[in-house]
NURO-262884 format. One line per 5 residues: number of its first residue (from 1); their letters; for each residue x, y, z of N, C-alpha, C, O. Coordinates in nm, 4 decimals. Layout:
REM residues N
NUM) A) X/Y/Z/X/Y/Z/X/Y/Z/X/Y/Z  ... $
This chain:
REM residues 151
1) XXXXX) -1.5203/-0.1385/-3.7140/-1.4252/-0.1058/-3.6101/-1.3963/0.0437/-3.6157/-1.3353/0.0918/-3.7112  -1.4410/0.1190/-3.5115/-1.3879/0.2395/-3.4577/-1.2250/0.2514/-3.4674/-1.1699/0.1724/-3.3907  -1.1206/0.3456/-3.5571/-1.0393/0.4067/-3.5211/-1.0009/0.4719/-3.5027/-1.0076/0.5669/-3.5806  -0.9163/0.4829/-3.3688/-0.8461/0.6131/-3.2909/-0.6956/0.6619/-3.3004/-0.6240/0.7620/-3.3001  -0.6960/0.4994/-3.3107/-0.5129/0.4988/-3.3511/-0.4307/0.4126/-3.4076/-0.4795/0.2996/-3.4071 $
6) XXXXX) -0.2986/0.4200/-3.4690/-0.2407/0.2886/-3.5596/-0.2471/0.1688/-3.4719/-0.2227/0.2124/-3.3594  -0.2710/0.0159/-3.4628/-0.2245/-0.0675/-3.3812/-0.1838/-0.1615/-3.5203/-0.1939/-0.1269/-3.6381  -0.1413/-0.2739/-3.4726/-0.0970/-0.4039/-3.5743/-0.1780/-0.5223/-3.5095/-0.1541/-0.5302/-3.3890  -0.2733/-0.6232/-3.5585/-0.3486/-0.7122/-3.4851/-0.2733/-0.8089/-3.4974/-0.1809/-0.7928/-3.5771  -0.2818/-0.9276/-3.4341/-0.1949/-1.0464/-3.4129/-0.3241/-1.1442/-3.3373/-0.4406/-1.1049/-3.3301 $
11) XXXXX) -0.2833/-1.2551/-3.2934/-0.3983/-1.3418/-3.3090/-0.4505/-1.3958/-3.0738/-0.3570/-1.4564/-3.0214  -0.5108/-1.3836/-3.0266/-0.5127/-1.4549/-2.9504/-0.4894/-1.5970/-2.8933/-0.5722/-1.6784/-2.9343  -0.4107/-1.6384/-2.8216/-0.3455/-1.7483/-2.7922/-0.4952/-1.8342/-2.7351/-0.5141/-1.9432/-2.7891  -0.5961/-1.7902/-2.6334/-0.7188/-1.8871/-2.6245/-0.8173/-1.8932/-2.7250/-0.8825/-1.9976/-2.7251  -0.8465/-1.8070/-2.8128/-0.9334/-1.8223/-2.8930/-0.9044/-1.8396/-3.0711/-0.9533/-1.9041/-3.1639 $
16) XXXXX) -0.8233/-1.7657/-3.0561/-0.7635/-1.7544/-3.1901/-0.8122/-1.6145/-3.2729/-0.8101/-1.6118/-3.3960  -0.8543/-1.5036/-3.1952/-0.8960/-1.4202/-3.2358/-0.8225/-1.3003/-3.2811/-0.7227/-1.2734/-3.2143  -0.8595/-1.1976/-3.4123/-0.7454/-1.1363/-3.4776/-0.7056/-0.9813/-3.3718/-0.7793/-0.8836/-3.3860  -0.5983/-0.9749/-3.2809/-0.6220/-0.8591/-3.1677/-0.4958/-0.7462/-3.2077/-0.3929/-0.7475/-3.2753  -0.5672/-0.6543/-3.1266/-0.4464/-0.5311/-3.1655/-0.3133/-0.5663/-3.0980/-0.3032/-0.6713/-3.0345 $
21) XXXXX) -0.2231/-0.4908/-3.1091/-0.0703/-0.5368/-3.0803/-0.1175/-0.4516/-2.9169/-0.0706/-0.4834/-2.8076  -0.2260/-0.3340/-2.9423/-0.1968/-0.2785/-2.8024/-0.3237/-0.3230/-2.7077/-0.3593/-0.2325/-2.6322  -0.3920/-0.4341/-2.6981/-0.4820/-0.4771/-2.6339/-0.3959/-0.5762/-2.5265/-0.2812/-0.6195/-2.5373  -0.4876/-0.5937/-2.4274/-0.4257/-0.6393/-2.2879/-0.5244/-0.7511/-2.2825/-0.4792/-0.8568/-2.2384  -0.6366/-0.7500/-2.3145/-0.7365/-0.8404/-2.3088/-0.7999/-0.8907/-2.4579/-0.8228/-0.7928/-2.5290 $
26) XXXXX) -0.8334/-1.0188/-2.5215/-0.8786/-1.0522/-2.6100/-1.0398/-0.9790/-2.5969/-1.1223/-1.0184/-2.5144  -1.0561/-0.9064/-2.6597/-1.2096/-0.8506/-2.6672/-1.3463/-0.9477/-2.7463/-1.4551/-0.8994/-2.7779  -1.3046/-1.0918/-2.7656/-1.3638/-1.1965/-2.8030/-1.3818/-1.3033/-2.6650/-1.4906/-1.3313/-2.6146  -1.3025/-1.3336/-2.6375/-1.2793/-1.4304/-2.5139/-1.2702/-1.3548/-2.3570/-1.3537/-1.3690/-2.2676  -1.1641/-1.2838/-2.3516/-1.1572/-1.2206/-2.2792/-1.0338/-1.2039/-2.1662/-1.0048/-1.1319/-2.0707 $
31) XXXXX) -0.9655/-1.3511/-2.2623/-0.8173/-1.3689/-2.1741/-0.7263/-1.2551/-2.2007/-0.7053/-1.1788/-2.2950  -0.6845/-1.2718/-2.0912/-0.5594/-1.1554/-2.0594/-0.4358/-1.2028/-2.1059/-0.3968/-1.3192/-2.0968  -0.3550/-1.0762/-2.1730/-0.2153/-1.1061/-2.2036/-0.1568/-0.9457/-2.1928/-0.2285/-0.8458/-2.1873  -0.0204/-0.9480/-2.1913/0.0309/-0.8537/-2.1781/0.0843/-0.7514/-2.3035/0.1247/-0.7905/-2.4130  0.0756/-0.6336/-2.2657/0.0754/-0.5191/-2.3608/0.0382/-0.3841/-2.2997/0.0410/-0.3489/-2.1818 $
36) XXXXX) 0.0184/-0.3468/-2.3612/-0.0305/-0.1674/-2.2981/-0.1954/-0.1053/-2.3626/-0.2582/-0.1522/-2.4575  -0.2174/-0.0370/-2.3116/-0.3623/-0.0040/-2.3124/-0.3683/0.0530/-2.4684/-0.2913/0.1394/-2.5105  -0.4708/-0.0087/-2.5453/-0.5204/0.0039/-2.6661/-0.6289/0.1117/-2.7152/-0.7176/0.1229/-2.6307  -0.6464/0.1886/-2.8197/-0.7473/0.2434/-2.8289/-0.8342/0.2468/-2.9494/-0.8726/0.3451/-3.0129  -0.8652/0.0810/-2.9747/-0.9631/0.0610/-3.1003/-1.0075/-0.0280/-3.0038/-0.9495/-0.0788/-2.9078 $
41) XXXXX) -1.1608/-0.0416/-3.0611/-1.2607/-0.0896/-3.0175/-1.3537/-0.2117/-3.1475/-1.4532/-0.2015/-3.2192  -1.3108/-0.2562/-3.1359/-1.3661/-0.3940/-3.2498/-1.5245/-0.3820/-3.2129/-1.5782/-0.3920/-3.1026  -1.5834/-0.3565/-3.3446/-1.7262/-0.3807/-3.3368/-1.7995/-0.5071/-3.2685/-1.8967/-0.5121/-3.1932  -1.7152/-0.6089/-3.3238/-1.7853/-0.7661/-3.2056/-1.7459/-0.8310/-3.0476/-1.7627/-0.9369/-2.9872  -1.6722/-0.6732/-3.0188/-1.6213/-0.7128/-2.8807/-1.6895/-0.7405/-2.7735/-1.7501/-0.6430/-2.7291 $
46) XXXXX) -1.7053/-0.8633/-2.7001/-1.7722/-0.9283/-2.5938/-1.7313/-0.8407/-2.4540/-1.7945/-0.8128/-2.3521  -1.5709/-0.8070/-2.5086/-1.4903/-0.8227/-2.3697/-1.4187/-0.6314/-2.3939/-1.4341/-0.5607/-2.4935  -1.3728/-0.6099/-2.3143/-1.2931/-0.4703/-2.3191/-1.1708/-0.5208/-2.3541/-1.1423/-0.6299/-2.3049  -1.0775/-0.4595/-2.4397/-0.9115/-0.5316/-2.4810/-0.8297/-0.4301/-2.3550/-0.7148/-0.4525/-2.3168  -0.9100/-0.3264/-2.3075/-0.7985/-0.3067/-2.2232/-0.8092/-0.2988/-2.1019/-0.7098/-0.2555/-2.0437 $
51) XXXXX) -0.9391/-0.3390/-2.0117/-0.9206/-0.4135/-1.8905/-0.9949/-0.5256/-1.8954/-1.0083/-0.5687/-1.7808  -1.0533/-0.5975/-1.9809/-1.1137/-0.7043/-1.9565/-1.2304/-0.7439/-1.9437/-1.2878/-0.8518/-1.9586  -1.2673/-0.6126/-1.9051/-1.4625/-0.6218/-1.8124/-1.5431/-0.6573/-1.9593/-1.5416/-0.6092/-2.0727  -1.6062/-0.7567/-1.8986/-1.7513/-0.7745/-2.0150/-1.8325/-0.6731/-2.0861/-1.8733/-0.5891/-2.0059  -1.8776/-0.6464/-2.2299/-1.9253/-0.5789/-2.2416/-2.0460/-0.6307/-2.2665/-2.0432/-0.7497/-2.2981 $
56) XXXXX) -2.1541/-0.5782/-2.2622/-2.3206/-0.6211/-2.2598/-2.4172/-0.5045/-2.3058/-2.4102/-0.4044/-2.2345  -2.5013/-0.4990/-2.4062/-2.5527/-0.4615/-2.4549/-2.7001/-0.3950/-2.3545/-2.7188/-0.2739/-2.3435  -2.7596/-0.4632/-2.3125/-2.8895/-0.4570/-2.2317/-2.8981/-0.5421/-2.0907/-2.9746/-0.6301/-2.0510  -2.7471/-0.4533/-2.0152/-2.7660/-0.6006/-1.8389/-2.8594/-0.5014/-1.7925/-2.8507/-0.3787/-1.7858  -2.9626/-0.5926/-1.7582/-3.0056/-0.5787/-1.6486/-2.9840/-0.5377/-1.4847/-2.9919/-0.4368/-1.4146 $
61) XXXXX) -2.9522/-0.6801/-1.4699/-2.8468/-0.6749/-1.3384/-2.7531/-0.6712/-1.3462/-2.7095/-0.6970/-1.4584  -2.6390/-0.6327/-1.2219/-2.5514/-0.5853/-1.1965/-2.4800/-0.7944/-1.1935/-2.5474/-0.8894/-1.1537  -2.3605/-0.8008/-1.2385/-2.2851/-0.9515/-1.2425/-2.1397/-0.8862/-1.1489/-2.0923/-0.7772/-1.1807  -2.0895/-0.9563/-1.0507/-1.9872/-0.9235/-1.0364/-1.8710/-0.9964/-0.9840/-1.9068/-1.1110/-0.9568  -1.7840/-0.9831/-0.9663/-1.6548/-1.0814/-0.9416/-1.6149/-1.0574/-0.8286/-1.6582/-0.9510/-0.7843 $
66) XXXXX) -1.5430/-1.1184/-0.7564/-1.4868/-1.1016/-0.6138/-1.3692/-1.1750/-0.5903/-1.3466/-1.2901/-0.6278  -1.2837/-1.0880/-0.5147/-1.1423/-1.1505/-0.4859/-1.1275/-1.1247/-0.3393/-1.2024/-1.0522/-0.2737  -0.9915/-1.2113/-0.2797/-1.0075/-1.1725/-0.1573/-0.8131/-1.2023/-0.1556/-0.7519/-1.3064/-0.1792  -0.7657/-1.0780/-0.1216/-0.6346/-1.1248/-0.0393/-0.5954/-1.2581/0.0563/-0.6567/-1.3066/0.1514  -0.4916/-1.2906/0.0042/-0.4694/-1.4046/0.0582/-0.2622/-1.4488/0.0705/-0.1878/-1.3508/0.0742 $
71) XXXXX) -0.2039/-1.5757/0.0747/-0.0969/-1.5458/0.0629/-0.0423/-1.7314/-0.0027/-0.1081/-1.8281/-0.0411  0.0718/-1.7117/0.0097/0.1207/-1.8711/-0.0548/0.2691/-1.8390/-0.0207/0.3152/-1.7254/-0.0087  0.3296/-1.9433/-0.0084/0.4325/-2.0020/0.0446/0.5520/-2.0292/-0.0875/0.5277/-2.1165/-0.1708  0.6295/-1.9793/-0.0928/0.7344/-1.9683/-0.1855/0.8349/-1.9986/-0.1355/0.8590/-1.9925/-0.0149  0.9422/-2.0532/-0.2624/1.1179/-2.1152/-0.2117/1.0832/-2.2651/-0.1967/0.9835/-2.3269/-0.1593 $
76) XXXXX) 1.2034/-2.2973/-0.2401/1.1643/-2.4896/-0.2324/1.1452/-2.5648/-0.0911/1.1044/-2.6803/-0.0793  1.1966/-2.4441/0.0557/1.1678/-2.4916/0.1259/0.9881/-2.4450/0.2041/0.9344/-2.5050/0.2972  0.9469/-2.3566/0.1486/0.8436/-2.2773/0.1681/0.8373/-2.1651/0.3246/0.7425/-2.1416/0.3995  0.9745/-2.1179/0.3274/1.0210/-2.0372/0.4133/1.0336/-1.9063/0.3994/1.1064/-1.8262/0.4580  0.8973/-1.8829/0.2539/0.8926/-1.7503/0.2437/0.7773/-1.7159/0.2015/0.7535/-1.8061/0.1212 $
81) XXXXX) 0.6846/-1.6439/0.2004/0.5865/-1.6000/0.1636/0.5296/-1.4714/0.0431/0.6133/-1.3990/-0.0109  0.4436/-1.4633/0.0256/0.3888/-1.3327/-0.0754/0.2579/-1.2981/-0.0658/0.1953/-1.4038/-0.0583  0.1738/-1.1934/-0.0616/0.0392/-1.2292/-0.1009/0.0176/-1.2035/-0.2445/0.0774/-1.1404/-0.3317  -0.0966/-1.2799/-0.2373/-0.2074/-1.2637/-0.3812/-0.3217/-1.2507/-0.3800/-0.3861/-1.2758/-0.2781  -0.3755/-1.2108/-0.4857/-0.5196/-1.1692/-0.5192/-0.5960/-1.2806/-0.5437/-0.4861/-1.3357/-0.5493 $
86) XXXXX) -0.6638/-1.3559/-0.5610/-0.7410/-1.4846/-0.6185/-0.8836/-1.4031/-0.6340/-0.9492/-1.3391/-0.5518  -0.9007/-1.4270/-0.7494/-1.0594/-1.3438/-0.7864/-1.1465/-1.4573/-0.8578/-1.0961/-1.5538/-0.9151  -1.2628/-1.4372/-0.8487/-1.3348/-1.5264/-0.9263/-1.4477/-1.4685/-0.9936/-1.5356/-1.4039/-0.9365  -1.4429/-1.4940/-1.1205/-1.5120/-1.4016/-1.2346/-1.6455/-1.5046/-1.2832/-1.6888/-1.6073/-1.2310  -1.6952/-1.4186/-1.4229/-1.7629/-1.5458/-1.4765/-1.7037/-1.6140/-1.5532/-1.7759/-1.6932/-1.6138 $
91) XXXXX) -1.5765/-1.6175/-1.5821/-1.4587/-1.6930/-1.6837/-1.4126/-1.7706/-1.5302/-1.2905/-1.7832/-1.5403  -1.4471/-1.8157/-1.4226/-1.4200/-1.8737/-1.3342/-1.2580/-1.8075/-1.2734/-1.2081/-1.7108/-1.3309  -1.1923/-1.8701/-1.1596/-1.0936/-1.8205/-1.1312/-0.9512/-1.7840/-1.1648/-0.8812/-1.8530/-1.2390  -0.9014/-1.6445/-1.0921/-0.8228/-1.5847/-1.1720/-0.6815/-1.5098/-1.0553/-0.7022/-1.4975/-0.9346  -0.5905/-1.4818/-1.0994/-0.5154/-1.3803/-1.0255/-0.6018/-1.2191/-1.0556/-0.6479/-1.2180/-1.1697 $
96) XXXXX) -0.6208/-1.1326/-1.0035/-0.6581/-1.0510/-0.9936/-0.5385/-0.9402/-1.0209/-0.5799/-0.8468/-1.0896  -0.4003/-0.9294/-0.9830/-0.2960/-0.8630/-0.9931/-0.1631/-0.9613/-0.9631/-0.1500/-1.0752/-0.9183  -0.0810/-0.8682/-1.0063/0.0359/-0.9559/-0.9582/0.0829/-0.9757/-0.8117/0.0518/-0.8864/-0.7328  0.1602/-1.0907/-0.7614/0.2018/-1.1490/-0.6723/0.3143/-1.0096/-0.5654/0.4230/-0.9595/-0.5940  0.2342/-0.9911/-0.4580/0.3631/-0.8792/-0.3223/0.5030/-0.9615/-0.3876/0.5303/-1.0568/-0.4606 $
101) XXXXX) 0.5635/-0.8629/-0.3140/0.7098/-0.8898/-0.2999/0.7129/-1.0406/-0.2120/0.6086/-1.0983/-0.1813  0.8311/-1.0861/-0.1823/0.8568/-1.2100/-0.1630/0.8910/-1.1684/0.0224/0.9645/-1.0701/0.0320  0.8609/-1.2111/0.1182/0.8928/-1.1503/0.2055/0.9301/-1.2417/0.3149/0.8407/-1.2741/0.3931  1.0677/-1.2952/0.3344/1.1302/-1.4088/0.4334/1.0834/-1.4578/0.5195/1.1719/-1.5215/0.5767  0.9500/-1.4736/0.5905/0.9288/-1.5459/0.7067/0.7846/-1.6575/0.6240/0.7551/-1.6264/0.5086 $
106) XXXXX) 0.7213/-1.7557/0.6774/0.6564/-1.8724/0.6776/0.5451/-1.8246/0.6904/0.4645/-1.9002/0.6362  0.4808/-1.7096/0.7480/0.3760/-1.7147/0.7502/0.3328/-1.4863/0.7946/0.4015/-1.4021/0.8524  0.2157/-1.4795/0.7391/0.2278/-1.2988/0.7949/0.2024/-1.2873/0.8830/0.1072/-1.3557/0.9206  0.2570/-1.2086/0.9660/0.2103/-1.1215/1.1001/0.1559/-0.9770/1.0946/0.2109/-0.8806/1.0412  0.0679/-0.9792/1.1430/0.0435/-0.7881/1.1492/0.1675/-0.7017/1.2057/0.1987/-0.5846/1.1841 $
111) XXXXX) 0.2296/-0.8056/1.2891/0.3436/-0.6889/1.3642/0.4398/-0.6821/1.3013/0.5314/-0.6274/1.3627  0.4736/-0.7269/1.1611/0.5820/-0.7581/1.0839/0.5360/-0.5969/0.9445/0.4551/-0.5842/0.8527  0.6346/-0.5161/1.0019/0.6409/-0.3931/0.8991/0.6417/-0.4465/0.7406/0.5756/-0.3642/0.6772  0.6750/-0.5184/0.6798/0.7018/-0.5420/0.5862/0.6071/-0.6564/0.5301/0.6010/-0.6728/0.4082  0.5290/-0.7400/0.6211/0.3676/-0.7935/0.5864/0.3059/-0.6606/0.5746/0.3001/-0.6169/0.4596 $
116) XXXXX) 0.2731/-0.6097/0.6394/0.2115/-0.4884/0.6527/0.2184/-0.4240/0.4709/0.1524/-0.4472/0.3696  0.3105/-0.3546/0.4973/0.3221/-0.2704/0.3540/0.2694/-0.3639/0.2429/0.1613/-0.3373/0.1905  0.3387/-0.4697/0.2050/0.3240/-0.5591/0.1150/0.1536/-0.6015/0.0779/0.1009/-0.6332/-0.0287  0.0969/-0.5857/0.2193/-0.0811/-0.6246/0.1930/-0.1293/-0.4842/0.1766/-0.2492/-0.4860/0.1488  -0.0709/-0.3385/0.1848/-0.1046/-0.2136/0.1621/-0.0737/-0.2192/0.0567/-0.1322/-0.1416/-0.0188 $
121) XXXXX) -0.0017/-0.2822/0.0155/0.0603/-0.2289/-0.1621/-0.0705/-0.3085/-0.2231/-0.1489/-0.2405/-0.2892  -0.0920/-0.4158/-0.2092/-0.1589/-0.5238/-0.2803/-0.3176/-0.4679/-0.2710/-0.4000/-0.5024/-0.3556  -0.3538/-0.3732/-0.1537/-0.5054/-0.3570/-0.1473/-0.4826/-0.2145/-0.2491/-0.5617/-0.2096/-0.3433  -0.3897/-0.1073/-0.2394/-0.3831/-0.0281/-0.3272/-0.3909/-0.0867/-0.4782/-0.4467/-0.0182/-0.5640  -0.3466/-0.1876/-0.5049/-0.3045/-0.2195/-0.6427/-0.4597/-0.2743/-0.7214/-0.4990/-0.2905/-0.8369 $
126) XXXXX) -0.5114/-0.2887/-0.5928/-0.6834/-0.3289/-0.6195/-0.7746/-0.2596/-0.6342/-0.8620/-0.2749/-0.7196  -0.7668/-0.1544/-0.5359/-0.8151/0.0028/-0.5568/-0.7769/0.0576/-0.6806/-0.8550/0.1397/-0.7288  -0.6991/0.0374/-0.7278/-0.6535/0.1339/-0.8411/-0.7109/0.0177/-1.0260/-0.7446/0.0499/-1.1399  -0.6956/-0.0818/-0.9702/-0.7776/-0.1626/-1.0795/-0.9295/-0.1608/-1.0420/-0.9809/-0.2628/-1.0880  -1.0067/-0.0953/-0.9859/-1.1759/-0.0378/-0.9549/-1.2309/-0.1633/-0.8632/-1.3533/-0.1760/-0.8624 $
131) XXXXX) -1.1540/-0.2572/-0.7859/-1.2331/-0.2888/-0.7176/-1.2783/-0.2304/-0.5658/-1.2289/-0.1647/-0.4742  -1.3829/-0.2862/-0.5939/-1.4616/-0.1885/-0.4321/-1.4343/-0.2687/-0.2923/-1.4908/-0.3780/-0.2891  -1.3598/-0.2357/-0.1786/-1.3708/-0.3293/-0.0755/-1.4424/-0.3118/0.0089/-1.4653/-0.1957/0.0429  -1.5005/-0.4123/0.0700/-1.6340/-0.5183/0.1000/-1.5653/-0.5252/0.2983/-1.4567/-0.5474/0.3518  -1.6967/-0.4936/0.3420/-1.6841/-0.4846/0.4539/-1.6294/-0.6328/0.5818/-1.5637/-0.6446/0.6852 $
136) XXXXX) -1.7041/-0.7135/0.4924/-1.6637/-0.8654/0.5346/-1.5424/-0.9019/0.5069/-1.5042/-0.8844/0.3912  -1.4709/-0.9486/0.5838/-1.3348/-0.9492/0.5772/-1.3042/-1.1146/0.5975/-1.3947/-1.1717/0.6583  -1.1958/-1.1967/0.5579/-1.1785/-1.3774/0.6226/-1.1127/-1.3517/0.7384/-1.0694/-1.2551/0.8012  -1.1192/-1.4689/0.7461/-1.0395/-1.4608/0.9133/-0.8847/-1.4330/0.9698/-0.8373/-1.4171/1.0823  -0.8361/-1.4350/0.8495/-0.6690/-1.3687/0.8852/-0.6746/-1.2410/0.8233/-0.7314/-1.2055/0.7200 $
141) XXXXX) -0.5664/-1.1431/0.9513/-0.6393/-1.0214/0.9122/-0.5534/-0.9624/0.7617/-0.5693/-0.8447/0.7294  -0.4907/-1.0270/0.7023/-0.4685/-0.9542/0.5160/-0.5675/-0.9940/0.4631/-0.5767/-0.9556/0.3465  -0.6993/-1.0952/0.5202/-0.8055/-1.1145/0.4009/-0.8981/-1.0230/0.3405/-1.0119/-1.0416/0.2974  -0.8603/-0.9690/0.3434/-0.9237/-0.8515/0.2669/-1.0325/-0.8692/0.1356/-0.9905/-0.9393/0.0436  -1.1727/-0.8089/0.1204/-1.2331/-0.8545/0.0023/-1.2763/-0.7577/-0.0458/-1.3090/-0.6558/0.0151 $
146) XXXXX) -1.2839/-0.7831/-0.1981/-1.3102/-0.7322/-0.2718/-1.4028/-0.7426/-0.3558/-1.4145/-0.8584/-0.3961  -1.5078/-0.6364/-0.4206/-1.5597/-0.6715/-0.5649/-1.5999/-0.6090/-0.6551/-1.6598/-0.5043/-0.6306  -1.5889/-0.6336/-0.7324/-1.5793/-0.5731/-0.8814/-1.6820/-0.5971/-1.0103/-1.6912/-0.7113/-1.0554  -1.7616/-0.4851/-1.0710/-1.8732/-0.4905/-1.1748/-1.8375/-0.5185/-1.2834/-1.7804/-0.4393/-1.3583  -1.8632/-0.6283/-1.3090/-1.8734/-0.7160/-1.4759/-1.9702/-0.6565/-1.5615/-2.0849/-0.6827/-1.5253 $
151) X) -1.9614/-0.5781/-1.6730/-2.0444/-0.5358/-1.7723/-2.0986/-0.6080/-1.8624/-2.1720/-0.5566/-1.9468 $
């Protein structure tokens, strides 16, 4: 193991693997947990501890994941909405980022300022975690897609 800096390891909750206190991602498995960006690098790491992406010795090809904006219905009466990311990796499906703000009406409108921002915040928040967006779009217009290179 490469070191750069003090961390304290503690154990992964899916695998059981021994991880730094400042890793975000198990670099064995590859599940995500929360913490802040780490800077040791475990010699048997599969996975990156601090975003996740696969690591691979000799790819060939390019593997990659894809998410697409979308939204869900919140409040016990479901009279409110949010969007989300839904991505699907080779660890199968995932949230991609966290959940927009919560935003009072049943369903989005483009003409609604505050759908609006909320799916700008959410495509920024995707941009800024390296995914690339994809010209094909779903059929409501926040579907937005995305995708992203698995190492």
């Amino acid at each position: 193991m490469k070191e750069i800096a003090m961390a304290i390891p503690n154990s992964c909750t899916q695998c059981g693997a021994e991880l730094l206190s400042t890793a975000n991602f198990c670099h064995v498995c590859g599940t995500r947990r929360l913490g802040s960006a780490g800077t040791l690098k475990p010699d048997n790491a599969n996975f990156c501890h601090v975003c996740g992406i696969r690591i691979t010795a000799n790819a060939t090809e390019s593997v990659w994941e894809h998410c697409q904006i979308e939204y869900e219905l919140v409040g016990a009466l479901g009279f409110s909405h949010r969007f989300i990311a839904k991505a699907l990796g080779p660890r199968g499906p995932y949230m991609a980022t966290d959940p927009s703000v919560t935003i009072s009406t049943n369903f989005p409108h483009p003409g609604v300022k505050k759908d609006v921002q909320a799916c700008d915040t959410m495509k920024a928040r995707l941009l800024a975690d390296r995914w690339e967006p994809l010209a094909e779009q779903g059929p409501e217009w926040f579907n937005y897609k995305f995708r992203r290179r698995v190492l």
